[in-house]
N, C-alpha and C positions, 0 to 999 in steps of 0.2 A: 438541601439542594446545592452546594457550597462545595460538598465534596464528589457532583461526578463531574463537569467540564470546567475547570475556569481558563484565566486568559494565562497564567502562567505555565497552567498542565498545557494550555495546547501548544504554549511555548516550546516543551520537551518533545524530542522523538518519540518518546511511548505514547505521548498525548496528542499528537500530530497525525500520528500514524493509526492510532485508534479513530478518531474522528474522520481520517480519509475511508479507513476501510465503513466505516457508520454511517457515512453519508453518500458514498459510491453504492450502497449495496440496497440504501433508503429511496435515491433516486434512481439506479437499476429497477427496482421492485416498482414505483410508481410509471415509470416505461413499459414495463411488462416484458414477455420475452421476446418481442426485437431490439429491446437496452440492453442482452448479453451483452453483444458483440462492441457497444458503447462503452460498456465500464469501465476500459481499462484507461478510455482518454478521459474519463467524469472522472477516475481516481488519478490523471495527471492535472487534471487543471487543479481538482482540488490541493491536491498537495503544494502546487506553486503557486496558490494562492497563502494557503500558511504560511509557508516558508517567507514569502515577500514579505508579508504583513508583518513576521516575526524579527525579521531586518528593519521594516522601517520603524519599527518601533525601540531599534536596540539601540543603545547611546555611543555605538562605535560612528566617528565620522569617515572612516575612510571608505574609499569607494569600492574597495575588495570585498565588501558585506552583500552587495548585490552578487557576487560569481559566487560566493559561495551559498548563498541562497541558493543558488542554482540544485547544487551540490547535494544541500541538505535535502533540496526538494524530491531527487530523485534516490534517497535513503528513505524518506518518510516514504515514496513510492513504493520501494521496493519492502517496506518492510511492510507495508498494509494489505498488499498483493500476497506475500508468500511470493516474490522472485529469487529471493536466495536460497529456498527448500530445492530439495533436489527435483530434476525432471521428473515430471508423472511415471515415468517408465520407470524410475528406478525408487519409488516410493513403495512401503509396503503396502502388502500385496490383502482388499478386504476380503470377506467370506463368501461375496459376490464372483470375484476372479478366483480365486481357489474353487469354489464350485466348479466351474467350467473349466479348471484349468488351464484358465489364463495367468500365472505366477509371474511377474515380473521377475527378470532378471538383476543381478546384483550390481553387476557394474552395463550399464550399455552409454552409446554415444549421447552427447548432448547437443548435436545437429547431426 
């Protein structure tokens, strides 16, 4: 038991971010499908609640550990989400879209 969550893995980005996406996608699922459109603020509060708890637990005194807390929070965000994969558009293309011949394009805009 010891080696799936402890307090020091969720200390880490990979263990921050694992538990955001694991618990967004836990409480998404127990909403049911009107929590879609919820998830994405369940996986912000959750991660700025890591991130804080992981600051006030750190033995730095200075007061720049809160702004970066911030910082970290919206890393563990972005990386439990898939923000930094590329736009849907330009993601490869499944056997669903090649059937119909909807093939994304390789390069398109990102707004």
């Amino acid at each position: 038991m010891n080696d799936l969550f402890t307090w020091a893995a969720l200390g880490t980005i990979a263990g921050a971010s694992a538990a955001t996406l694991l618990a967004t996608n836990v409480i998404g699922g127990l909403i049911g499908p009107s929590g879609d459109k919820l998830r994405k603020w369940i996986a912000i509060v959750i991660a700025l609640l890591l991130s804080y708890l992981t600051a006030a637990f750190a033995d730095e005194v200075g007061g720049e550990k809160w702004i970066i807390a911030f910082f970290n929070a919206l890393v563990i965000f972005s990386a439990a989400l898939g923000v930094s994969q590329f736009p849907p558009g330009n993601r490869q293309a499944t056997p669903t879209q090649l059937a119909s011949g909807r093939e994304p394009k390789i390069f398109r805009s990102w707004v």
